[in-house]
C-alpha positions, 0 to 999 in steps of 0.5 A, a space after each residue: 774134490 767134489 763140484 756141482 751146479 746147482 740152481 740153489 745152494 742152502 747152508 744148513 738143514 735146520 727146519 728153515 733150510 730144508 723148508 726152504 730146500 723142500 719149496 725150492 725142490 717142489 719149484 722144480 729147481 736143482 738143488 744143495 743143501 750143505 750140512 756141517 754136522 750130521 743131518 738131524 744132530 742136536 747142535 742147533 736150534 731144530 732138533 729135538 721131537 716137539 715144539 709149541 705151534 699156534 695162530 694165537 700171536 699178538 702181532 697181526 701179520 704173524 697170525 696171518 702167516 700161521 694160517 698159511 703155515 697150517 695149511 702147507 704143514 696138512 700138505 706135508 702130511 698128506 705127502 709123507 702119509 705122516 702125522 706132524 701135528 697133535 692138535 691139543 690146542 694152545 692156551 694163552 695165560 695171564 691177569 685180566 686186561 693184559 695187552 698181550 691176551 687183547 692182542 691175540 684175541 683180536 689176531 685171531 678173531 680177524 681171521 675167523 679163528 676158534 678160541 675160546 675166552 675163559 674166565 679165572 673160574 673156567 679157567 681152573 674147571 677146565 685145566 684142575 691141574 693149574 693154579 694161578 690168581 684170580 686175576 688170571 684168564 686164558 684164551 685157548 686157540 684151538 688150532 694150536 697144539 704140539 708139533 713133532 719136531 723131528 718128525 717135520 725136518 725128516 718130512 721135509 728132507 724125504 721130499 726134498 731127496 725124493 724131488 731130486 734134492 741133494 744134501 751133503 752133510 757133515 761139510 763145512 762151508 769155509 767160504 762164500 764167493 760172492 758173484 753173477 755166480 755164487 761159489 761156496 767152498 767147503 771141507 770137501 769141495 767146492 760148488 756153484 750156484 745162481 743164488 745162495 741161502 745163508 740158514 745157519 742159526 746161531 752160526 749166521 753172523 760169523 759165516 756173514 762177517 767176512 762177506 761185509 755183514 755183521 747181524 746184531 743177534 745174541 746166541 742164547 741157550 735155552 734148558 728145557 725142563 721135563 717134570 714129572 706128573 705125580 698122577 700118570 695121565 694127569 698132564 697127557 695131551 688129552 688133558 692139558 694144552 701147551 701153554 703159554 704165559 707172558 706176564 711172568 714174575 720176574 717178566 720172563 716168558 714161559 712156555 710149556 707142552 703137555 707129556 709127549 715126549 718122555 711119557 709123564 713128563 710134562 715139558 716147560 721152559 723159559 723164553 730165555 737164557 744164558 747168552 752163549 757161543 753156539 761152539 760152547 752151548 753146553 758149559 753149565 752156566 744157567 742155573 738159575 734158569 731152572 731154579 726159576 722153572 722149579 719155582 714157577 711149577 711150584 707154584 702153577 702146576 700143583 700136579 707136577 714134581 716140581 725140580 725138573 728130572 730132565 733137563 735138555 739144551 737148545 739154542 736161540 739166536 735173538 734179534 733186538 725186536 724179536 722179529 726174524 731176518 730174512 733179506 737179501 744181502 745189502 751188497 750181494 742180491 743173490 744171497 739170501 739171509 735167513 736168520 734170528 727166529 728168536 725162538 718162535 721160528 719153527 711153527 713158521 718155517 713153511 711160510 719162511 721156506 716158500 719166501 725164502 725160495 721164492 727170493 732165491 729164485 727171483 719171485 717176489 714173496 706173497 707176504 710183506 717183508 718189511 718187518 725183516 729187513 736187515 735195514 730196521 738195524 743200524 748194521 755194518 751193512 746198512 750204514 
């Protein structure tokens, strides 16, 4: 049976984990990450080779946060020799006086952000290959654009190992021993640590639930749609931002990215899905999911087929306000909870790795943590 000490243990290797894991390591602090599949799979919520990033939210302190994010992800960069961002821009879209693009507007203009205010007409001179009313306008962030996704975790975790971490993978945790001392038992051993870090997507409640805490989190799963541009080069990265729209009809959220990863073909998905288990993500239950992805391509990306030739699975773990959980556990100080990103966590993974090892660590996170206490919910724990 394997043992250790360690300074940290985290459970799981998604991005938030390693992040975590990579600040922790950067600290100086001994440190395991314990993995119950294989490191980079496909099961959770972080895999896959791009995601949206963007300074353009509508909530202040989520802005404030992607202008750190940006500045430690160029750090990686600059660690690995690896490029992790193509900066194609974000643009926003919606009807004139939507409340979420006044919003983002004022976001980025408190922090000096580049963005640029277009008019429907602009709008449709610019980006020809899109079709919305003429009520519709964007707002591009131009610090936005596509990360690539797998690219990061690999960063993250070659740090990580290259600073001393530890990962073991393909390791169940089958228990938590609360403690002065944590110990977390596993398929394969048992090991020990000061502090804890519980980041495991949408495998936190049922890890939490018999150490007191119930979560109120639903595990959706998200098809991500893949279409085929009908003129090559059309929806490339030099052509067309990612994209995102929450106006929507019927008011689904909607996001996209230009071709990058199956070359011509462009990348869309709605901002929900199915609720699921994370054991039996792959039963095919939503198809009404696509059906609406294909509508809404038929009628906004005139360029594109509009039935998906691709189509890929993902999963979020959504929290009734769609605000992240990242506190310590109500009984159990060091045990650090780190859960629900509600599909909008991997851009701020690098600010949620340097909170959550200072946390685990005993430091007190430069940022405000009040919008994910796990107090704001009436939970088993904070009754």
């Amino acid at each position: 049976m394997a043992e250790g000490v360690y300074d940290v243990i985290v459970i799981g290797s998604g991005v938030m984990g390693s992040s975590t894991a990579y600040s922790l390591a950067k600290k100086g602090k001994k440190t395991l990450i314990l993995e119950q599949f294989p490191v980079l799979h496909s099961r959770g919520s972080s895999h896959g080779l791009s995601r949206i990033t963007r300074l353009a939210y509508g909530v202040q302190h989520y802005t404030d946060k992607m202008v750190d994010a940006f500045k430690m992800l160029a750090e990686l960069e600059r660690e690995t020799g690896t490029e992790l961002l193509i900066n194609c821009g974000t643009l926003s879209i919606g009807p004139e006086n939507d409340e979420f693009l006044r919003d983002v507007e004022k976001a980025l203009t408190n922090v000096g952000a580049a963005v640029d205010v277009l008019t429907h007409e602009q709008l449709r001179r610019r980006y020809p290959m899109l079709s919305y009313p003429h009520n519709y306008v964007g707002l591009l962030d131009h610090k936005g654009g596509l990360l690539k996704a797998d690219c990061i975790l690999r960063a993250l975790q070659t740090v990580f190992r290259q600073r001393g971490g530890e990962i073991r993978d393909c390791e169940p945790v089958t228990a938590i021993h609360p403690g002065s001392t944590v110990t977390v038992t596993t398929s394969k051993g048992t090991y020990r640590a000061a502090s804890v870090v519980v980041a495991v997507g949408s495998w936190a409640d049922k890890m939490l639930r018999p150490l007191g805490l119930s979560l109120p989190v639903k595990i959706q799963r998200v098809t991500v749609c893949y279409c085929k541009e009908l003129h090559p080069g059309s929806h490339s990265a030099q052509q067309l931002p990612c994209f995102i729209e929450h106006s929507g009809s019927p008011p689904y959220d909607i996001w996209g990215l230009p071709s990058y990863e199956y070359p011509g073909y462009a990348k869309i998905a709605l901002h929900t899905g199915p609720e699921i288990s994370p054991d039996t993500r792959d039963q095919p239950d939503g198809k009404w999911v696509t059906d609406r992805v294909t509508a809404y391509v038929k009628e906004h990306f005139p360029g594109l087929e509009s039935t998906p030739s691709i189509t890929e699975q993902c999963i979020y773990t959504m929290t009734p306000d769609e605000d992240f959980i990242i506190d310590y556990h109500p009984q159990h100080h060091n045990i650090i909870v780190a859960a629900g990103f509600s599909g909008h966590g991997f851009k701020l993974a690098p600010v949620v790795g340097e909170a959550v090892s200072d946390m685990a660590t005993g430091r007190v996170p430069k940022y405000d943590m009040k919008p994910f206490m796990i107090t704001r919910f009436k939970t088993e724990a904070s009754q």
